[in-house]
C-alpha positions as CSV (number, residue, x, y, z in Angstrom):
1,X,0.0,0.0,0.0
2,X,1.2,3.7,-0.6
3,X,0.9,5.8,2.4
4,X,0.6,9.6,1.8
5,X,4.6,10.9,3.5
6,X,2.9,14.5,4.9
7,X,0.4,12.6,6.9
8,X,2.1,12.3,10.2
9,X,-0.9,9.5,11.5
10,X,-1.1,7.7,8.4
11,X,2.9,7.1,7.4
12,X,3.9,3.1,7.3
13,X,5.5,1.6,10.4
14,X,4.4,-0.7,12.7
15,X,7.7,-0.1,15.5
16,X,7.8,1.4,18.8
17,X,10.3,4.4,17.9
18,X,8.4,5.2,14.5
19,X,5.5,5.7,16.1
20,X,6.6,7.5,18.9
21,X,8.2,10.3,16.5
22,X,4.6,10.3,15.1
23,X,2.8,11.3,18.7
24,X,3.5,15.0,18.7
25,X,2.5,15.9,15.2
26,X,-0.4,13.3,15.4
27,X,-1.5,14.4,18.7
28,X,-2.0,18.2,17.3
29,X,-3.2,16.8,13.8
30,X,-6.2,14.8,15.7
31,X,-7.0,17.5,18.6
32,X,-5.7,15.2,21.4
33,X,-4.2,15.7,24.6
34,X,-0.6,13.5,23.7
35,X,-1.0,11.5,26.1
36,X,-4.6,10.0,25.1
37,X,-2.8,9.3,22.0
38,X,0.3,7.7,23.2
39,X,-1.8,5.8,25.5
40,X,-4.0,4.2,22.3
41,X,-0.6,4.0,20.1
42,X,0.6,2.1,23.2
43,X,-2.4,-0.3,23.7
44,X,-2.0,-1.2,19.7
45,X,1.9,-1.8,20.2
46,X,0.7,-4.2,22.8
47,X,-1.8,-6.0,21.4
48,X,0.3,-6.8,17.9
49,X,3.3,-7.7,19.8
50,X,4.4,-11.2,19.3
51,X,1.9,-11.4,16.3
52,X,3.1,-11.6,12.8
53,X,2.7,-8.8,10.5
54,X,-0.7,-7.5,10.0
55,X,-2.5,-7.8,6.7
56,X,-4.4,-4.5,8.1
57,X,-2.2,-1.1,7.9
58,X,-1.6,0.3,11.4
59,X,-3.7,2.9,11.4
60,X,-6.8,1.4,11.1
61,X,-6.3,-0.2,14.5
62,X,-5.2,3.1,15.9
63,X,-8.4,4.1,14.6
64,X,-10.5,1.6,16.3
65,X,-8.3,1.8,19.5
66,X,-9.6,5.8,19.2
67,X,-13.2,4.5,18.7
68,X,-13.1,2.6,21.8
69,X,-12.3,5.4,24.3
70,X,-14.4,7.9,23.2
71,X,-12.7,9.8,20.4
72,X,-15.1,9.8,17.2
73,X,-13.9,13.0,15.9
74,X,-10.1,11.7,15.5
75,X,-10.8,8.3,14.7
76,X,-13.2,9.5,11.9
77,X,-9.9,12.2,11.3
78,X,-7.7,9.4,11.2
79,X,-9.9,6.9,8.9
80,X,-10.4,10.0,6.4
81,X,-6.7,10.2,6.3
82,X,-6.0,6.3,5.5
83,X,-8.7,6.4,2.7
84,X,-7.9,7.6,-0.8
85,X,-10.5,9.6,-1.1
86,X,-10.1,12.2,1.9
87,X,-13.2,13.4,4.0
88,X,-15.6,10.0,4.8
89,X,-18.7,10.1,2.6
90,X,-21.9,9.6,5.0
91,X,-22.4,5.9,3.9
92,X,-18.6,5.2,4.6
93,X,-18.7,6.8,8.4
94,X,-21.6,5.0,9.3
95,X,-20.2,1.9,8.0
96,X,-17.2,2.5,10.0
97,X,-19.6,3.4,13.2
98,X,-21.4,0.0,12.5
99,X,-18.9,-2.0,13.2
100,X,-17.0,0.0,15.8
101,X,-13.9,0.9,13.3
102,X,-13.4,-2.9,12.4
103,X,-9.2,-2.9,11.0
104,X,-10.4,-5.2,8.2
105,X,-13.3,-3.0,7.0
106,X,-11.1,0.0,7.0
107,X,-8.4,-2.0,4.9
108,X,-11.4,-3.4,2.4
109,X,-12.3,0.5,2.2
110,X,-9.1,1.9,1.5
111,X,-8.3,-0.3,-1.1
112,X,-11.5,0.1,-2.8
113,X,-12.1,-3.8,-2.8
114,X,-15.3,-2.3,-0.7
115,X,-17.3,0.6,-1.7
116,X,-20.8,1.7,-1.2
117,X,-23.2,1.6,-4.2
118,X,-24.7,4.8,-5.4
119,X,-27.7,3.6,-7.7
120,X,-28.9,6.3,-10.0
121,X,-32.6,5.9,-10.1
122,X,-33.1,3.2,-6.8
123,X,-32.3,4.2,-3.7
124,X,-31.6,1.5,-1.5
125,X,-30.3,1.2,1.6
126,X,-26.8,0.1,2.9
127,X,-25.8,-1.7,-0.3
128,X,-22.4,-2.3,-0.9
129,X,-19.8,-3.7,-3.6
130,X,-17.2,-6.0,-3.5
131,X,-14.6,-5.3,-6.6
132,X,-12.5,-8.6,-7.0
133,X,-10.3,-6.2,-9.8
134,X,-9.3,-4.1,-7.5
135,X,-7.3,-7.0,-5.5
136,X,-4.5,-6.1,-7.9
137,X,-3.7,-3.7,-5.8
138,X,-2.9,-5.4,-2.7
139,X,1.2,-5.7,-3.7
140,X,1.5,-8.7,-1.6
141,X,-1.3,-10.6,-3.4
142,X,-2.4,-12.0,0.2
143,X,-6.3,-11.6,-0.8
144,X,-6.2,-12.7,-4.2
145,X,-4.9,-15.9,-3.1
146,X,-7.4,-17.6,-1.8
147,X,-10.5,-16.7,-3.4
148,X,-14.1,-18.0,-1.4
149,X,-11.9,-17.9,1.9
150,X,-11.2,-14.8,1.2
151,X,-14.6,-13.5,0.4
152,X,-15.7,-15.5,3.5
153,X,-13.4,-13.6,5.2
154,X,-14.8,-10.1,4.1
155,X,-18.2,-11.0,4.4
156,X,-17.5,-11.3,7.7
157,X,-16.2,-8.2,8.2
158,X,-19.1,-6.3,6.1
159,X,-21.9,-8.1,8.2
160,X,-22.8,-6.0,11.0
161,X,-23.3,-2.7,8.0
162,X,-26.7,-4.5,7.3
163,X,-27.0,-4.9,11.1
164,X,-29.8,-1.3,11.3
165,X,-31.2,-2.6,8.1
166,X,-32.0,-5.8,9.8
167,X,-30.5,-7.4,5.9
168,X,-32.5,-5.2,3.5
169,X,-29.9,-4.0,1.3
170,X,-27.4,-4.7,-1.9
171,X,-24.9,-7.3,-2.3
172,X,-23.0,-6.3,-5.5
173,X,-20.1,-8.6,-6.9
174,X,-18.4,-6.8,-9.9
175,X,-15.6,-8.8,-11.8
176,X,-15.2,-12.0,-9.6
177,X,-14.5,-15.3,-11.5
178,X,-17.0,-18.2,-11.7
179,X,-19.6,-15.6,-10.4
180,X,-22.4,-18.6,-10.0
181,X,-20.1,-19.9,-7.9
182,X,-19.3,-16.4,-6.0
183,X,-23.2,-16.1,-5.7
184,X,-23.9,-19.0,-4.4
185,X,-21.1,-18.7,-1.6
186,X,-22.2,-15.2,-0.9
187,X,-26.2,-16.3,-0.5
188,X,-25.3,-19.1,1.4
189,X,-23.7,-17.0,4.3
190,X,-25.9,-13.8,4.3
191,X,-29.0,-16.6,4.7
192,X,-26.6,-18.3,7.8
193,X,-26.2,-13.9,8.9
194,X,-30.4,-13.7,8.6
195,X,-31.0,-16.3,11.3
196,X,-27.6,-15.7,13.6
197,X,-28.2,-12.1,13.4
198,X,-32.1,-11.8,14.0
199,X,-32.5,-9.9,10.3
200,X,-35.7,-10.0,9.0
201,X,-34.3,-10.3,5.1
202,X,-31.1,-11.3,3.2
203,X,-29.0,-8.6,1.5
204,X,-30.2,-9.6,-2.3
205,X,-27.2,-10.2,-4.7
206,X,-26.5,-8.3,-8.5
207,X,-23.4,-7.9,-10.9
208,X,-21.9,-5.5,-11.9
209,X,-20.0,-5.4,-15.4
């Protein structure tokens, strides 16, 4: 991923020093006292220490940490400056609201795998597509490499944004192979999300071309 150099929350770098350089300019970028944001940068040190790598970029969990204790003006701050597009578009912040600032969501998001659907003559509520040609862009390839685990795996993240809708919305696949396939997997597990969610309807499914 490419992270924008002038943004001093969003640079790359998961250590202890790098982000400690980061806590003065990020603490005055966000509006926090320093030491609310040291002690969130601290608690995300902690919890990926030991771990491997992270898929997710840093930030996001930063983000949720944010989320957690009470911050929703910085972690939105902090999400806008992690997404390509800048300032969070009203279907993207409630999304991110939904499901507490979930790391994975915010990585879907940001890499545009995961974008909400703007029809242009029928509204509908939270509907959302998933853009299998946009994995290209995820330079280590670690999404496109296992392709219904994968998509498992973000329609476990994207879940709880249907959550308010109790499932009415929009499932839309663009440009994933053997899309019968892709449907049926997709169906299968919003129908298993209906009952072990309490929704009263199934997102329904469409491709796009």
């Amino acid at each position: 991923m490419i992270w924008a150099a002038s943004n001093p929350v969003a640079a790359r770098g998961g250590d202890a020093g790098g982000t400690a350089d980061l806590l003065a300019a990020g603490s005055a970028a966000l509006g926090l006292p320093a030491e609310v944001l040291a002690e969130a940068t601290r608690a995300v040190l902690a919890y990926d220490a030991g771990r491997p790598p992270p898929l997710v970029a840093p930030g996001w969990r930063l983000a949720q940490a944010l989320w957690s204790v009470g911050q929703p003006a910085a972690a939105h701050f902090l999400a806008a400056s992690l997404l390509a597009d800048g300032p969070l578009e009203g279907a993207t912040r409630r999304a991110l609201e939904q499901c507490a600032f979930d790391p994975g969501l915010g990585f879907l998001l940001e890499l545009r795998v995961l974008r909400p659907l703007r029809w242009q003559h029928l509204p509908e509520p939270a509907g959302w597509a998933l853009d299998y040609s946009r994995l290209q862009r995820d330079p280590a390839g670690e999404l496109s490499l296992f392709r219904l685990p994968g998509l498992l795996a973000m329609l476990r993240t994207l879940a709880g944004v249907w959550d308010p809708t109790a499932g009415r919305g929009t499932l839309a696949l663009k440009a994933w192979p053997a899309p019968r396939e892709t449907e049926d997997c997709c169906r299968d597990f919003l129908e298993r999300c209906r009952s072990a969610r309490g929704w009263r309807a199934a997102p329904r499914i469409v491709h796009l071309h």
